[in-house]
N, C-alpha and C positions, 0 to 999 in steps of 0.2 A: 624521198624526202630531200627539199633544199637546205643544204646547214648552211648559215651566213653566221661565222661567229668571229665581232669584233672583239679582240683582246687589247685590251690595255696596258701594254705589256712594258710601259714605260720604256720605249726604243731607244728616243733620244738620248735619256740616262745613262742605258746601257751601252750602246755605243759609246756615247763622249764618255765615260769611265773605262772603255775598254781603250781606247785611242789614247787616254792620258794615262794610264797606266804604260801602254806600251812605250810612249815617249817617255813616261821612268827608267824602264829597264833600259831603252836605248841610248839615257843619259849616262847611265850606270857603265852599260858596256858595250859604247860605239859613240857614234857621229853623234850630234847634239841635233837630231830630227827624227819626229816620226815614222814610224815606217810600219809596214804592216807585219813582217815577222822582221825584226832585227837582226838576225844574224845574214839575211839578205845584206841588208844595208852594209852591216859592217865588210863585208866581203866584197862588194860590188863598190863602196863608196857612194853610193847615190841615196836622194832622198825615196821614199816611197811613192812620192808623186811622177817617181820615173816608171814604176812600173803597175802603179796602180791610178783610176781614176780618184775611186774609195774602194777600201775593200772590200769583197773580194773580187773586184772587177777589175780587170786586168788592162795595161793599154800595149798597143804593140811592141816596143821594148818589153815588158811583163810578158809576152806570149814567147819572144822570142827566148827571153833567158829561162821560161819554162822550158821550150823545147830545144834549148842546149843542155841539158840537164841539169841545172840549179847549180851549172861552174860557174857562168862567166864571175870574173873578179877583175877588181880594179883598185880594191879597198887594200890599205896598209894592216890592219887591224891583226894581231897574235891571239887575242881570244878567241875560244871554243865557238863553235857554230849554234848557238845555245838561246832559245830565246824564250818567252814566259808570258800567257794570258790568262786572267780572272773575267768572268762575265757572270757577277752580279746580277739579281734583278730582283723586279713585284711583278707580278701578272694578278691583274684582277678582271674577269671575264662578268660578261651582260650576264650572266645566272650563276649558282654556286653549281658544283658536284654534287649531286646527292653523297655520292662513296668519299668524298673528298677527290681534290687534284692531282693526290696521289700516294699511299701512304706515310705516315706521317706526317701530313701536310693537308690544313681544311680543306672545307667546300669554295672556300673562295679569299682572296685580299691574303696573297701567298707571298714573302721574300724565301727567296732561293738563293743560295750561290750555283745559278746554272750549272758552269763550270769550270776548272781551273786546271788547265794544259800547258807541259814545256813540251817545247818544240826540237828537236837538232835538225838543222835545215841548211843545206847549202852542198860545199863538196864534200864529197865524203870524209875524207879524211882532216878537214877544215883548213887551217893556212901553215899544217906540219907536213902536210905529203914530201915536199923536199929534203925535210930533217931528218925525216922519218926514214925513207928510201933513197935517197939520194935525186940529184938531176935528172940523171934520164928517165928512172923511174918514176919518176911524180910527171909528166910528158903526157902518160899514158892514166895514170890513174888519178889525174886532176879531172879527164872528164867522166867520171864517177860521181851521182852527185844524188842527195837523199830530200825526202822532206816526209820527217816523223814523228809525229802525233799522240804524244803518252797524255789520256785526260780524267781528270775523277771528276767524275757525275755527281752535281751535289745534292740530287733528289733519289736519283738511284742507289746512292752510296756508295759507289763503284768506280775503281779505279781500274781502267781498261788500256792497250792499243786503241787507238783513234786511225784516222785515214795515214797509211805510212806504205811511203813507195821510195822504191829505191832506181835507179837510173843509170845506162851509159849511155853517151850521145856524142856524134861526131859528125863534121862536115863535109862534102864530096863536092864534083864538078861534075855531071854529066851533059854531053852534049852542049857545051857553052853555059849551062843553066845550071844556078848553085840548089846543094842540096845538104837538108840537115834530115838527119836519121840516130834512129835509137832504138832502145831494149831496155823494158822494163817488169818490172815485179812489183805489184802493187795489193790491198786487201780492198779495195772497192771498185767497180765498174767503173769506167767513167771518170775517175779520180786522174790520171794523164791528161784529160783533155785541157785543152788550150782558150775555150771560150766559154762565157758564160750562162751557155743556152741548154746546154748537157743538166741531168738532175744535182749531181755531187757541187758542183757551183754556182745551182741556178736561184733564184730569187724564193722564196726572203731567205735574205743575208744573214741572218739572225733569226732566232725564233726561242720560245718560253717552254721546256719540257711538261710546263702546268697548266697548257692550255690546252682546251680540244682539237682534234685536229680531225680531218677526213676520216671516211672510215672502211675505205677502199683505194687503195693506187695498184698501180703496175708495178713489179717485181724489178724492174730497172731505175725504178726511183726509188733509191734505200731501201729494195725490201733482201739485199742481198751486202748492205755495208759494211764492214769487219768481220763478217762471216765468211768468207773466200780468200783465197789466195790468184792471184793470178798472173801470167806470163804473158807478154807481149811484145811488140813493135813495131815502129812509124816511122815516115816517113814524110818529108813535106820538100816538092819540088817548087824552083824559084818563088817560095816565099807566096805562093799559090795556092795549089794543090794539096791536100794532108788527105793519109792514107794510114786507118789505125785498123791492126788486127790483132785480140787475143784470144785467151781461152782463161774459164776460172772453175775453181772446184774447191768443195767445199774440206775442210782438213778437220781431222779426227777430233773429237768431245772434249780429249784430252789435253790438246794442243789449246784450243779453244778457250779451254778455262784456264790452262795457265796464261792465254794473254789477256785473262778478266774477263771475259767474255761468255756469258751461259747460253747452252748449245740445246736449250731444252726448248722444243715446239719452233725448232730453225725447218725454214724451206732448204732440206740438204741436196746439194746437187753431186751423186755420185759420181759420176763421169768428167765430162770435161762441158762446159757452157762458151761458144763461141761469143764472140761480140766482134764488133766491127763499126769502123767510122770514115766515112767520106766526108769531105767540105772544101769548098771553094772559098777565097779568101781574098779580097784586090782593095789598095789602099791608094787613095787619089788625094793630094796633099794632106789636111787633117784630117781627113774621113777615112772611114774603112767598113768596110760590109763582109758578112760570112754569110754562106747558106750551105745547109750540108744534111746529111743520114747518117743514123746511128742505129744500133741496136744489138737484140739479145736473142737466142735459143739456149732453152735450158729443160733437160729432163729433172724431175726433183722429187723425191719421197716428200709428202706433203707434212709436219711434224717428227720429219727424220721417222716414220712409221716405214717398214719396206713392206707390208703383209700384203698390201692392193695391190701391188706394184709403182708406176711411175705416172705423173700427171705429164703435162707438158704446156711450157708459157714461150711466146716468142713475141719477141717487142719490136714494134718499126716506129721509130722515131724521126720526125723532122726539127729542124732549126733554123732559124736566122738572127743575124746580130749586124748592127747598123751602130757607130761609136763616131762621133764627130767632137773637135773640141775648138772652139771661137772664142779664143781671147780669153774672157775668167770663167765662159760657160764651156762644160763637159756633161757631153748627152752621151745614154746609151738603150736601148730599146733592144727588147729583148723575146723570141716568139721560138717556143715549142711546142710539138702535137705528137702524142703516143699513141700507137696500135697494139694493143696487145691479143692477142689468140692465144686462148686458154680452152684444153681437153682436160678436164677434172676425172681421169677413168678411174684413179686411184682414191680421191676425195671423194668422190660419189657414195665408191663403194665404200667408204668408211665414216658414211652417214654426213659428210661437211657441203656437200652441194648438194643441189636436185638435181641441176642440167649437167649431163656431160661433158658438153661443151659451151662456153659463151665467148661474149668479146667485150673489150675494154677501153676507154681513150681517155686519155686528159690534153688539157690545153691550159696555155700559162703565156700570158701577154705582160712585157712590164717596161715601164718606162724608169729611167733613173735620172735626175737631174745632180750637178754639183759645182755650186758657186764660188770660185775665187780659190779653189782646192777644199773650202772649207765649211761649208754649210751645202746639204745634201737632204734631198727625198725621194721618195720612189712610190711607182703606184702600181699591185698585179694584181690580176685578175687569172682566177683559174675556176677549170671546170673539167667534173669528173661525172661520167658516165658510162653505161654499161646496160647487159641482159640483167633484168629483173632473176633474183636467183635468192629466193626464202630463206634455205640456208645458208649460202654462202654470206650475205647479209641479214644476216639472222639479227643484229643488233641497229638495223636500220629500217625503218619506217616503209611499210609494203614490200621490202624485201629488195628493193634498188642500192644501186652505188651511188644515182648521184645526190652531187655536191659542189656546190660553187662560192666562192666567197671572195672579195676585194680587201688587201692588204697595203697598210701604208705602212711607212717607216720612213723617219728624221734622223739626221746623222750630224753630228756638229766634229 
């Protein structure tokens, strides 16, 4: 079955509400400009437009002070690293729900409070590390640097951890060429990366928890987000070359639900899940281009069940990113392609597939425009397909994954 489902999800709203809210809190407590998480701003002294085109598209100042670990500073400001977003919405979709959008909530013509996240974001210790520990010791542990993500779900009703990683990162010289490197801890794949082509920050920007949505992806696009823990480190020579290795696993029912999060019918991965990221990276006056590989192996009890044993999913990902900016126009064009190899020997036997084995891809092309910093749109197109597999698609039409659909979004 082909899904093409346009949501009405009134984008422009939501955004321009979410952007003038943020320029309240940052009038509240910081610089008198917007910015996309303020306590950036406050700490950096710069407007948003320095490290973003529009959110969350990042420009290379934004890539760099990501991968110096959310220290660099330049800003005066003694408040907390603290910053605050509401995303409001309507989603009314071309048909209703039969079951409704989702409960407590109709078949159709829904307002949601999406949802409503503070953030602590910047260096760790915000602008007391001096006070705190004295000069030399703040030296060392200024480059310490977080960005954490507490958010209540206003359809789930659930107040959880959101994407929250923490950071050290320093600078080196080898062989004539500069080098920045780091160590991180993070709870979703991907969530470190620096470009916008990876799944954790890839297009849409935005999106309506009341809309329909695919009904099959790869396990490295959010099928493993706040469910993991993981450890890593990178690496990026002169301002070129980036080189990311981790490992993530999944942590105990317990743990899980105290950071809000229900561990029931999770893909758990007992061991350890490698991941890994190459990308090349070369910037010629306002232009700049990425292309790079990414990906995932992972053994996983398929609904935390151990009785079959272990399935196995491993993801090869490509990317590229192209960001120019002339004058009041700022382009970015955006292109990834997923592989995934899937052995279901454990869902099989526990009646969830027929095939033991299949394969997987998605593709995601998008374009983003943004005039004068201020008026923005964007246009993706993605597609999902795969082996025909009854039950594992049991709730899709002849038993297929695919699914392809064209997404717009206005940004003010």
């Amino acid at each position: 079955m082909s899904t093409k489902v346009l949501s009405r999800c009134l984008g422009p709203a939501l955004i321009a509400l979410t952007l003038a809210l943020f320029t309240f809190v940052s009038g509240l407590f910081g610089p008198q400009t917007a910015s996309a998480v303020p306590s950036f701003a406050r700490q950096t002294g710069m407007a948003c437009i320095a490290c973003h085109t529009e959110y969350p598209i990042l420009t290379e100042y934004g890539r760099q002070f990501k991968l110096g670990g959310y220290t660099m500073a330049a800003g005066d400001s003694n408040l907390p690293p603290i910053a605050f977003m509401f995303l409001p919405g309507f989603t009314q979709t071309n048909k209703g729900q039969p079951d409704g959008a989702a409960p407590r909530f109709g078949k159709n013509s829904n307002f949601a409070l999406s949802q409503g996240s503070i953030f602590y974001a910047g260096r760790l210790f915000g602008p007391y590390t001096e006070s705190l520990f004295g000069a030399t010791a703040a030296t060392f542990l200024n480059k310490f640097g977080t960005f954490s993500q507490v958010t209540y779900d206003g359809v789930a009703r659930r107040l959880s951890w959101d994407n929250v990683e923490f950071r050290f990162a320093d600078t080196a010289t080898i062989g004539g060429q500069s080098l920045t490197y780091g160590f991180y801890l993070n709870n979703n794949p991907g969530l470190q990366d620096v470009w916008n082509t990876t799944p954790v920050w890839g297009f849409p920007f935005s999106s309506s928890p009341l809309a329909p949505t695919p009904g099959s992806d790869t396990l490295i696009n959010g099928g493993l987000s706040q469910q993991v823990i993981g450890a890593g480190a990178y690496v990026m020579l002169a301002n070129s070359l980036y080189l990311d290795i981790a490992a993530y696993h999944t942590p105990s029912t317990s743990f899980q639900r105290a950071m809000g999060v229900a561990p029931e019918g999770q893909t758990q991965i007992p061991g350890l899940a490698p991941y890994w990221r190459l990308a090349y990276t070369k910037s010629v006056g306002n232009q700049s281009f990425e292309v790079g590989l990414f990906g995932l192996a992972a053994r996983t009890y398929p609904g935390r069940d151990k009785s079959a044993g272990k399935d196995r999913l491993v993801d090869w990902g490509f990317d590229s990113q192209y960001q120019a900016s002339f004058g009041k126009h700022d382009i970015t064009a955006l292109f990834s392609a997923i592989y995934e190899q899937q052995n279901w020997n454990a869902t099989q036997q526990l009646g969830g597939a027929t095939n033991k084995s299949n394969h997987l891809w998605s593709t995601k092309v998008t374009v983003d425009y943004l005039y004068d910093k201020i008026y923005g749109a964007a246009v993706g197109y993605f597609y999902v397909n795969g082996n025909r597999d009854p039950l594992l698609y049991a709730a899709n039409t002849n038993g297929s994954p695919l699914s392809d659909g064209v997404i717009f979004q206005l940004n003010y």
